[in-house]
ROTI-637989 format. One record per atom (N, C-alpha, C): residue in one letter; x, y, z. Coordinates in steps of 0.2 Angstrom, whole numbers, plus 5000, padded with zeros to 4 digits. Example, Ala and Ser with C-alpha at 12.3 -4.5 7.8 and 13.67 -1.06 7.14 Angstrom:
// residues 2
A506649725039/A506249785039/A506649845039/S506449895035/S506849955036/S506450005039/
END
This chain:
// residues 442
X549255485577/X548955455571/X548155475571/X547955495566/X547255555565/X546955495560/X546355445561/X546255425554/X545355425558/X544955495552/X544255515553/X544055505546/X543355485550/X542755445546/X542355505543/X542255535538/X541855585537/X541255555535/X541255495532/X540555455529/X540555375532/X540055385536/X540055315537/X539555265535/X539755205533/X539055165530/X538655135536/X538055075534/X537855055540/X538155015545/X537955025551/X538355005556/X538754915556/X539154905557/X539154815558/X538654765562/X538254805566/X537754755568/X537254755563/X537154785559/X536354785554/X536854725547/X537354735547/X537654705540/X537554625543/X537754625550/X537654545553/X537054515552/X536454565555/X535754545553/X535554525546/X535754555541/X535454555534/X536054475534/X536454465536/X536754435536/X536654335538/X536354365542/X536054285548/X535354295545/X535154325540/X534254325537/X534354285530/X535054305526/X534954285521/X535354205522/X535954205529/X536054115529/X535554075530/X534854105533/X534354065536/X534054045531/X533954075523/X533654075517/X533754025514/X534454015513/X534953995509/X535053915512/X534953905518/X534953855523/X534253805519/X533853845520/X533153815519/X533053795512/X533453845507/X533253815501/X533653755498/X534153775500/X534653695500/X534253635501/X534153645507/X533853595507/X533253555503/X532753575504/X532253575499/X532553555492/X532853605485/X533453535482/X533553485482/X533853495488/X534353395490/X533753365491/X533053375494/X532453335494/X532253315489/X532053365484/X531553365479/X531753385471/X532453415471/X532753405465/X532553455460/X532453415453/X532353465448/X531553495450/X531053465454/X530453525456/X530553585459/X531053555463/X531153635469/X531553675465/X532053645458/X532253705455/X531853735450/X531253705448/X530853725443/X530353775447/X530153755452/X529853815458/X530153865458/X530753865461/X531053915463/X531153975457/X531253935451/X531453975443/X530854025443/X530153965444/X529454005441/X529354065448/X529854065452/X529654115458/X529954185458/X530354165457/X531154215457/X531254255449/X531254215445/X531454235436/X530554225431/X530254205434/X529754195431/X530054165424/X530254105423/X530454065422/X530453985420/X530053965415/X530053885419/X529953845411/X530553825408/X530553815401/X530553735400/X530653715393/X530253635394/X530953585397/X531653615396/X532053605399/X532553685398/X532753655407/X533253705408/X534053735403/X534153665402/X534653665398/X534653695389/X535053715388/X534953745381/X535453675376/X534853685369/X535253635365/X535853675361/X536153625357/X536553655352/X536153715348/X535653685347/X535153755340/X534953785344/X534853785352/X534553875354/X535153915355/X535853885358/X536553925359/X536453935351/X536653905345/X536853955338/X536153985337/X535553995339/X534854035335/X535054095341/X535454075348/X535454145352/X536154205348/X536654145349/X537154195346/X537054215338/X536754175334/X536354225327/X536154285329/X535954295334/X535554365336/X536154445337/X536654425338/X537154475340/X537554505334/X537654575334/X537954605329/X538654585327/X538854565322/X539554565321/X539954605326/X539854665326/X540354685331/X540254665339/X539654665339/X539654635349/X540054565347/X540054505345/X540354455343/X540954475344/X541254525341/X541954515340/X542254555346/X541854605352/X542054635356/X542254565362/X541554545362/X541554475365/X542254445367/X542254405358/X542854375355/X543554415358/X543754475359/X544254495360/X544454515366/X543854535371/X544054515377/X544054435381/X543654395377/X544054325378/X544854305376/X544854325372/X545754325370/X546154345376/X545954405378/X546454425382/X546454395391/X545954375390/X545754345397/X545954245395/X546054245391/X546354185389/X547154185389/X547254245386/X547954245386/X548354255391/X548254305397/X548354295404/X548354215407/X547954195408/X547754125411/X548154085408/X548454075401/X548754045399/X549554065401/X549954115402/X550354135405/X550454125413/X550054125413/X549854095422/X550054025421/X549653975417/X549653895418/X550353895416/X550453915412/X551553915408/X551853915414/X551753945420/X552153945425/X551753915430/X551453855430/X551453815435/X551753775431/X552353735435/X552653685433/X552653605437/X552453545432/X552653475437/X553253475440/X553353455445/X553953445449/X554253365449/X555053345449/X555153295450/X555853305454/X556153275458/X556853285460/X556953235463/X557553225463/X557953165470/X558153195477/X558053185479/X558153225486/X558753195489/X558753125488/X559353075490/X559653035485/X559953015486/X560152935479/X559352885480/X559052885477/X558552835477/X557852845476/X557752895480/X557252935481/X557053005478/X556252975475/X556253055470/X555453055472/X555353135472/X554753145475/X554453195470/X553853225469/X553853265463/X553153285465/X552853325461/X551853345461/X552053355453/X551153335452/X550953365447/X550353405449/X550153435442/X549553485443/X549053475437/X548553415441/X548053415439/X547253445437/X546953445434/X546353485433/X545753465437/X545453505441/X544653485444/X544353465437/X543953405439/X543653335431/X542953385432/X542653415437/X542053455434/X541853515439/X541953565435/X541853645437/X540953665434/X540553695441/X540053725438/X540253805440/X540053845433/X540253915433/X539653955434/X539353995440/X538854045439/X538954115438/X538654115430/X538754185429/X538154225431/X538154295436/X537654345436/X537454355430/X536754385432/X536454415425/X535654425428/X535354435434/X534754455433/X534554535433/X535154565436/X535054655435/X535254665429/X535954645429/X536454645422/X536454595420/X536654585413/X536854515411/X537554525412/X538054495415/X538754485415/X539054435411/X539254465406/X539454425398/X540154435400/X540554465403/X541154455406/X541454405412/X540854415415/X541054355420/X540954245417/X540854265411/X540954205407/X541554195405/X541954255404/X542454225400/X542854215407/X542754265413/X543254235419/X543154165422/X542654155421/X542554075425/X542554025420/X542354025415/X542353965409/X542953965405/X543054035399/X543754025397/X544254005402/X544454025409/X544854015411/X544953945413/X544353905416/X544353855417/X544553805411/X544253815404/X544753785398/X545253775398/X545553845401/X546253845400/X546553775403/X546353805411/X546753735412/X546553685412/X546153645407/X546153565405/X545753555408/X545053615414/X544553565416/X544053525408/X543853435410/X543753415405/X542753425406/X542353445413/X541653445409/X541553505414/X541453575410/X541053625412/X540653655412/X540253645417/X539453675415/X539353745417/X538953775414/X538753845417/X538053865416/X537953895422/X537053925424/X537154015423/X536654025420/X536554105420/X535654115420/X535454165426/X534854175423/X534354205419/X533954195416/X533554225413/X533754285413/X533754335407/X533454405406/X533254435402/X532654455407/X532054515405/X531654435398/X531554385407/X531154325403/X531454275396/X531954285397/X532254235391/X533154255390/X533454175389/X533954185389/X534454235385/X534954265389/X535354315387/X535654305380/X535754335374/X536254305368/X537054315371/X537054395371/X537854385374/X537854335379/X537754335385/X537954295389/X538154215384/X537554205384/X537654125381/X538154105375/X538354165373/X538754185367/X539354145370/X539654215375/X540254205379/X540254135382/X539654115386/X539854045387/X540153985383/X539853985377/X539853955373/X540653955369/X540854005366/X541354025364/X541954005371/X541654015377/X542253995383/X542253915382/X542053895382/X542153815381/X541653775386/X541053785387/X540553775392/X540453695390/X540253655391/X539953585389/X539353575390/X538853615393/X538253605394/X538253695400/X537653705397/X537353765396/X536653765401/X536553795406/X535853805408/X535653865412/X534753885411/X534753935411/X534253945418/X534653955424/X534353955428/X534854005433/X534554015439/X534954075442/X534954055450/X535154105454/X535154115461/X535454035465/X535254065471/X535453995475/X535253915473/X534553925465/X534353865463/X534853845458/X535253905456/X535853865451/X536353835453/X536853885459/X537353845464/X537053785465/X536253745469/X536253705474/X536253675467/X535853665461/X535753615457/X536353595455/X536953625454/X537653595451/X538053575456/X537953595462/X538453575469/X537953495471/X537453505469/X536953445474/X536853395467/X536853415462/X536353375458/X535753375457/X535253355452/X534653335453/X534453255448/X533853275445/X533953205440/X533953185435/X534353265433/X534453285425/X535053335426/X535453355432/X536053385431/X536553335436/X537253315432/X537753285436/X538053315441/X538153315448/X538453345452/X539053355451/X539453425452/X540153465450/X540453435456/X541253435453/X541453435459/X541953505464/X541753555460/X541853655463/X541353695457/X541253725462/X540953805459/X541153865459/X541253885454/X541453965454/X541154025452/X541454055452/X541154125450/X540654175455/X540554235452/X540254295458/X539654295458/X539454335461/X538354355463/X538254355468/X537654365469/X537254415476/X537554395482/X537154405488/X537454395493/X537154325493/X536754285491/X536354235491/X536454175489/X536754195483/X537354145478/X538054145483/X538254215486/X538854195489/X538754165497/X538254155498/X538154115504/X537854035504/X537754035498/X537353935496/X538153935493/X538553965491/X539553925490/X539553905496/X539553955503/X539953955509/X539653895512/X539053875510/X538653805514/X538853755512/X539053755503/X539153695501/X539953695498/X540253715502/X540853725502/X541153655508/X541253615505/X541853535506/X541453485505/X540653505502/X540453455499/X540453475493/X540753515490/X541253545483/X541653595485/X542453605480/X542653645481/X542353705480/X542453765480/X542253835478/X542953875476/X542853925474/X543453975471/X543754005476/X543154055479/X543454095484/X542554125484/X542454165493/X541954195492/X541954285489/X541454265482/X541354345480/X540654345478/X540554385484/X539954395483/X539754485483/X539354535485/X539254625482/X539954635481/X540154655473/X540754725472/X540954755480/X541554755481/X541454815484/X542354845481/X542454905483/X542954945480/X543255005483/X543555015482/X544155055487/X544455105482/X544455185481/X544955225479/X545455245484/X546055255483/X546655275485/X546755335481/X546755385486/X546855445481/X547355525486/X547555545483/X547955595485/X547755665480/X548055735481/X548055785479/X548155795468/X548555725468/X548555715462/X548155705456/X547555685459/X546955665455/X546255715455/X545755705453/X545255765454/X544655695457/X544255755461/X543555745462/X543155705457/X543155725451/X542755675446/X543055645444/X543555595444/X543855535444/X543755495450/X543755525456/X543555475461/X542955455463/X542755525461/X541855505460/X541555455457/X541855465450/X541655395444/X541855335445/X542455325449/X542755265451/X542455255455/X541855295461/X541655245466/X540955235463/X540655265461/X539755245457/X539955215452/X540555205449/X540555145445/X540455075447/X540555065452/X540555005456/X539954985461/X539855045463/X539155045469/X538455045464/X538555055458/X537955035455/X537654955451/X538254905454/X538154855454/X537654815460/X537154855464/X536854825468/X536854855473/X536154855478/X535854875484/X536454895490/X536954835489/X537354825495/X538154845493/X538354875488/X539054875485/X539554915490/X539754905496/X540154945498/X540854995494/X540855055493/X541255095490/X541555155493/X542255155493/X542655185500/X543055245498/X543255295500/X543755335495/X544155325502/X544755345503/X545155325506/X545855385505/X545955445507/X546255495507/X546855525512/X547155595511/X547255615514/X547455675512/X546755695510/X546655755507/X545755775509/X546055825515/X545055855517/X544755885509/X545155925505/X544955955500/X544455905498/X545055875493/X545055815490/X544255765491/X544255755498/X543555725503/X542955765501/X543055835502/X542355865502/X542155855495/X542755895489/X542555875485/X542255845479/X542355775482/X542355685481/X541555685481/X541355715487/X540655705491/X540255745485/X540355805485/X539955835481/X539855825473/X540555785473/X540655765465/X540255715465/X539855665469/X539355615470/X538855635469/X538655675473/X537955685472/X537955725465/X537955775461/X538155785453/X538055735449/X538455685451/X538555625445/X537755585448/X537655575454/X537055535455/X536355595451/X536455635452/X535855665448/X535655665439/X536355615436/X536155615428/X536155535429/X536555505432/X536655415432/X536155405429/X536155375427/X535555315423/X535555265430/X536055225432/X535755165438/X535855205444/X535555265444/X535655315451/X535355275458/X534655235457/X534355225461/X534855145465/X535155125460/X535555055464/X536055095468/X536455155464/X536955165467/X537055215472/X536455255473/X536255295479/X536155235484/X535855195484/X535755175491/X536255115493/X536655115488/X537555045491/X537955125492/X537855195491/X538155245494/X538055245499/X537255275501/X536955295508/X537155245512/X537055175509/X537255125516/X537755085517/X538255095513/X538855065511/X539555115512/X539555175508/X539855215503/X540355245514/X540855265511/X541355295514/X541855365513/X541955405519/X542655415516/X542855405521/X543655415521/X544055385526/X544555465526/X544555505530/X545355555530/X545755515535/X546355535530/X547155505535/X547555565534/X547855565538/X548555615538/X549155585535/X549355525536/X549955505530/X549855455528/X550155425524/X550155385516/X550255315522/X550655315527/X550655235531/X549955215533/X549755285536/X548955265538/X548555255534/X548655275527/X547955275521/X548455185521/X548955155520/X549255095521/X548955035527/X548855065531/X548655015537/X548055025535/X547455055535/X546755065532/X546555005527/X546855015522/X546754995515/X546954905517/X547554895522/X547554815524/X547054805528/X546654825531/X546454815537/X545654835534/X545354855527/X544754845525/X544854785518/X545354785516/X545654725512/X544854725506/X544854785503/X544154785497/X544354745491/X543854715489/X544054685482/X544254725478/X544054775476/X544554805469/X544954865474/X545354895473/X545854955475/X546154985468/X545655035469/X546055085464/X546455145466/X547155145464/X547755195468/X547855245463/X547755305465/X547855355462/X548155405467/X548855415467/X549155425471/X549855455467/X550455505471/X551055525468/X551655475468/X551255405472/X551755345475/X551355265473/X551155265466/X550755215466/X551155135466/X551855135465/X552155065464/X552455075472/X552355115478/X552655095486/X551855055487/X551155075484/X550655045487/X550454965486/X550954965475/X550854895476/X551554855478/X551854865481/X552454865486/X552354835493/X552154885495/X551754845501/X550954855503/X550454845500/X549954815501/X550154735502/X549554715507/X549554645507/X548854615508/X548554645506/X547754605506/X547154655504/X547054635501/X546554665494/X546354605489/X545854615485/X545754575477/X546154585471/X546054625469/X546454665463/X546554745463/X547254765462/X547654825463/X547354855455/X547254925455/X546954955450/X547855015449/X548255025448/X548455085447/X548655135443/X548655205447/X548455265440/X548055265439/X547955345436/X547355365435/X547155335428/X547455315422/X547455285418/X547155195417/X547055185424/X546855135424/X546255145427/X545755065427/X545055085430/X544655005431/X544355015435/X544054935437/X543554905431/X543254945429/X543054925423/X543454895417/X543954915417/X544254875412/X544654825416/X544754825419/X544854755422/X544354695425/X543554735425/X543154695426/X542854665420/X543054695413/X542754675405/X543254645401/X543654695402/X544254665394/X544954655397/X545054695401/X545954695401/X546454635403/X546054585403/X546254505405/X546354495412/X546554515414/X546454495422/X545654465424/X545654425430/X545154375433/X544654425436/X544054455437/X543554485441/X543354455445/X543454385447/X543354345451/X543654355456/X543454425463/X543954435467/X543554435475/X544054405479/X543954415487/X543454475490/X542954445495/X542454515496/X542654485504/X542254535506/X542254535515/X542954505518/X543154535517/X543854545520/X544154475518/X543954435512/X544554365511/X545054365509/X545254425506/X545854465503/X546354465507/X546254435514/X546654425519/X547054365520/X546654335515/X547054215513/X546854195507/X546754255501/X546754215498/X546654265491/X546954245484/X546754325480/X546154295477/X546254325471/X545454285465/X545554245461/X544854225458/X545054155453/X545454155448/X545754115446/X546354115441/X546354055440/X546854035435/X547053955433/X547153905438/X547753945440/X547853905447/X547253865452/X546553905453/X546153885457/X545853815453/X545853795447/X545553765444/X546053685442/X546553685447/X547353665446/X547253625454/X547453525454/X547653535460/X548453495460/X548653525464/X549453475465/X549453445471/X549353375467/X549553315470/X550153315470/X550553285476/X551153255477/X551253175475/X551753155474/X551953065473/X552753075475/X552852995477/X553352975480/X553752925478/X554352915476/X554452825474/X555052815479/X555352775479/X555952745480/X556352685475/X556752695473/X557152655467/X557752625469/X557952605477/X558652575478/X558452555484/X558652475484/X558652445491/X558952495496/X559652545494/X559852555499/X559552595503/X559252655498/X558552725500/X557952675506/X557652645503/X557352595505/X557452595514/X558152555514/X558252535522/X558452575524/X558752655523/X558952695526/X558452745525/X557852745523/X557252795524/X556952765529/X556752695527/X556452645530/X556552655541/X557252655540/X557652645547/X557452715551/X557452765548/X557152845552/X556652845551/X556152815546/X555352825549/X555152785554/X555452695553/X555152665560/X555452695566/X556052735569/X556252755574/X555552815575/X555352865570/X554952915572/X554352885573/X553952845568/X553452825573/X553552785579/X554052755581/X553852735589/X553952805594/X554352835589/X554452905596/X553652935598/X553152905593/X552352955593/X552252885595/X552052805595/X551952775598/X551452755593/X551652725585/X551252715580/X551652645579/X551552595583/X551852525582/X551652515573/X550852515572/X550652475566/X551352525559/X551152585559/X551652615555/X552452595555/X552752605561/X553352575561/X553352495558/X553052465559/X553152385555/X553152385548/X552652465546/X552752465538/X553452485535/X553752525539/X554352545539/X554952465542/X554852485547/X555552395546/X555252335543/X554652335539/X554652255534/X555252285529/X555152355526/X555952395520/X556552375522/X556452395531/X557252395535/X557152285532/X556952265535/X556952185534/X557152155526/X556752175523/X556652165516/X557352185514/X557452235513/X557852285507/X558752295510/X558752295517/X559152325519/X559552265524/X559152205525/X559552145527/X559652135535/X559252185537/X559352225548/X558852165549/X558752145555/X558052125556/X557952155562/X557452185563/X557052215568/X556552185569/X556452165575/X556052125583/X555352185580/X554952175582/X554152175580/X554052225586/X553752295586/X553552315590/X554152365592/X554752355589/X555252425592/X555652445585/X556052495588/X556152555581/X556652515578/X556952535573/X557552515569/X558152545573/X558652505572/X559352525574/X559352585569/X559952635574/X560252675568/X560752635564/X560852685558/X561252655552/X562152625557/X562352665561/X563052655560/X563152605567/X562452595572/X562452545576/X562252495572/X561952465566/X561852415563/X562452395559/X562952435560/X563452415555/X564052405557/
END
């Protein structure tokens, strides 16, 4: 097995350091929040976004004087990559279904699939405005029945985004605020004394936002952690250099840290990937974000055969994977841990991070290994319930639970169970030992 590194990014200890620098941040600033509430988020705003409005929150007539501002057709592109990210989700919900069955004469057990009562959605937007990541975290969350969702988006270029706010808005938001970074997670996850505390948060952003989830993650639900893009080409003989090129600086110009991987088995192929890089980095327009998520991120990977470029691709488990290969449905066959599958050269992460309905809410740092991306489902919880409907269920359920609790030595539990046997089932059991079985009692 031959699997060489021809590009390597920065090492694993430095990625730990920036790592234990920005928990110690995010630590600190929590806290502060939970102290002092809406001051420390109005400091925070006036520090970070140079921002600090008469309230954070937007009325009805600043969302319609923002979206007055958009061209009929931005509106409408908006509007139609909502639809499609609507109408996924909504085939998704179709197929989660309430459960009810009898498992025995008497006994029926079942779940339903309730909606989290309050989702906060943080949409990016202080590099980019991400007008797309509204529709993944808000539309979607309408879909399934959450009944209050709030959304935070930063400021841009000093004052609130129209598309963004647009797309919120049109997603079904219920309260709208214009605030960013760790002070926007800590304010919806914490509360202050002018925002309700959510009970989950979702959606993506920096490493900073994706590290104040990870802290306040069981004192609110969270989606999953996504925090820098990162992304993965799979590519073989059959595709060219400037297609893998453009697939990986499309992605690594999302910020400083975007890891971007080519993943081959093709030295041609390799070198000339490399050179196709630097080319495209010399017209980029966002060349300076994505030369240094290259320089210190970026990859190539040579393998000798398609199993290894398979073991590889599991065992770096990148949020997007784009498969450009002469075996593209064996990879989505058996791959088993990644974000989202790209395949073909016909396809590209950009349409699935803007329009083509799928969630861009996807696993980073290897979570791709437990868990995919946000979807309807995550905004879905299934309860179980229980009943019993016949004395005789009753005594003969009743009669195998108190026997197994005293086998674990749960006296108080066993008694809940033989008061049924006593009640329902006409046995009497002595206080303190299991039920007879059925066919000694009879």
């Amino acid at each position: 097995m031959t699997i060489e590194y021809l590009k390597s990014g920065k090492p694993e200890a430095e990625r730990a350091e920036d790592d234990a620098k920005t928990r110690a941040i995010v630590e600190a600033t929590l806290a502060d929040i939970e102290a002092r509430g809406d001051a420390a988020v109005r400091e925070l705003s006036e520090k970070f976004d140079g921002y600090s409005p008469d309230s954070f929150r937007l009325t009805q007539a600043e969302i319609d004087a923002l979206i007055a501002e958009l061209t009929p057709r931005e509106l409408a592109d908006i509007q139609f990559a909502q639809q499609q990210v609507r109408d996924f989700a909504q085939a998704q919900r179709d197929s989660m279904l309430d459960i009810e069955v009898e498992t025995m004469p008497g006994v029926i057990l079942g779940h339903k699939n309730i909606p989290v009562q309050s989702v906060g959605c943080y949409v990016p937007g202080g590099k980019f405005p991400m007008v797309a990541s509204a529709h993944m975290s808000v539309a979607t969350a309408s879909v399934a029945g959450v009944p209050r969702i709030i959304a935070c988006t930063p400021p841009w270029q000093g004052k609130p985004n129209p598309a963004v706010i647009a797309a919120m808005h049109l997603g079904g938001a219920h309260e709208i605020y214009v605030m960013g970074g760790i002070q926007a997670v800590g304010a919806m996850a914490i509360g202050t004394e002018t925002i309700d505390p959510v009970h989950m948060l979702v959606g993506p952003g920096n490493a900073f936002v994706a590290e104040a989830k990870r802290q306040l993650f069981g004192r609110v639900g969270i989606d999953l952690f996504a925090g820098p893009t990162e992304t993965m080409v799979i590519a073989d003989e059959t595709v060219d250099a400037e297609m893998c090129a453009t697939d990986l600086l499309g992605q690594a110009e999302h910020g400083y840290n975007s890891p971007a991987v080519l993943l081959t088995n093709s030295r041609k192929l390799a070198d000339e990937t490399a050179a196709e890089i630097e080319r495209i980095l010399g017209i980029l327009p966002t060349a300076d974000t994505a030369r240094k998520s290259w320089e210190d991120y970026g990859e190539i990977i040579l393998c000798d055969t398609y199993d290894e470029m398979l073991q590889v691709a599991d065992d770096v488990a990148s949020e997007h994977v784009q498969v450009m290969t002469d075996r593209d449905d064996w990879f989505l066959e058996h791959m088993t841990c990644y974000g989202a599958l790209f395949l073909g050269p016909r396809t590209n992460v950009a349409n699935g991070d803007k329009v083509i309905g799928t969630n861009h809410t996807l696993p980073t740092k290897k979570a791709g290994r437990y868990t995919g991306g946000l979807w309807v489902g995550k905004y879905l919880k299934t309860h179980s319930y229980q009943k019993v409907t016949t004395d005789e269920a009753a005594a003969e359920i009743g009669a195998y639970g108190s026997r197994l609790c005293m086998l674990e030595g749960f006296v108080g539990h066993a008694e809940q169970c033989n008061l049924r046997v006593r009640r329902y089932g006409g046995i009497n059991v002595p206080y303190g030992e299991g039920a007879p079985a059925r066919d000694a009692a009879e």
